[in-house]
C-alpha positions, 0 to 999 in steps of 0.5 A: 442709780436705778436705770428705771427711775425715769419711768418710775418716778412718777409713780412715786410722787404720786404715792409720795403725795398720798403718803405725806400728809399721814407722815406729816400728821404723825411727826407733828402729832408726836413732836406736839406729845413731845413738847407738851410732855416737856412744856418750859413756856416754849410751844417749839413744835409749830415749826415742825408743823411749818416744815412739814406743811411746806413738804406736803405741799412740794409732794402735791405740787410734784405729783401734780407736775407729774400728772399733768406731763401724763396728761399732756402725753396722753392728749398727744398721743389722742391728737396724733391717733385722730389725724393719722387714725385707723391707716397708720395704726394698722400701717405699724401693725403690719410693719410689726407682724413683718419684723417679729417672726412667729413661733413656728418660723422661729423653730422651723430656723432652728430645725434645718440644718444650714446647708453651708457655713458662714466665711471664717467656720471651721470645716465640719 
């Protein structure tokens, strides 16, 4: 299972929503060749045409779901931005720059040697 599927998968409605009606298109296309190239009195490939209708539009209604739930997130995250604005953006900003060290703090730890070993070090 894909541990990014979550975060994916409304991608792939979205791309499975455009793609469908092509697909649809096709395997009715060459299943109505098909009948017609062996007509017996029966034309079988309406169903198909049935079934496939049916998928495109479960493929519009996920992609739909789907792009609304972003939309929704969005229209929050716009909400919470307006109550709380520019103060709490930069609150977290800061709160950020506190946790991340720089790159120079990061070389100049790993530059200097430690004065004194940590409890259960072997002696140097």
């Amino acid at each position: 299972m894909n541990p990014f599927s979550f975060v994916t998968r409304p991608v792939k409605h979205v791309a499975d929503a455009l793609i469908m009606p092509f697909r649809a298109l096709f395997v009715v296309g060459l299943t109505g060749f098909i009948n017609a190239m062996t007509y017996q009195g029966v034309w079988w490939f309406k169903w198909v045409a049935f079934g496939m209708g049916i998928a495109v539009l479960v493929s519009f209604a996920r992609a739909a779901k789907s792009l609304l739930l972003l939309a929704l997130v969005a229209w929050v995250g716009w909400k919470i931005y307006q109550r709380y604005g520019q103060t709490a953006r930069q609150t977290f900003d800061d709160w950020v720059a506190k946790t991340q060290p720089q790159a120079a703090q990061v070389l100049q730890a790993l530059r200097t040697p430690r004065a004194t070993a940590g409890p259960g070090s072997a002696p140097g």
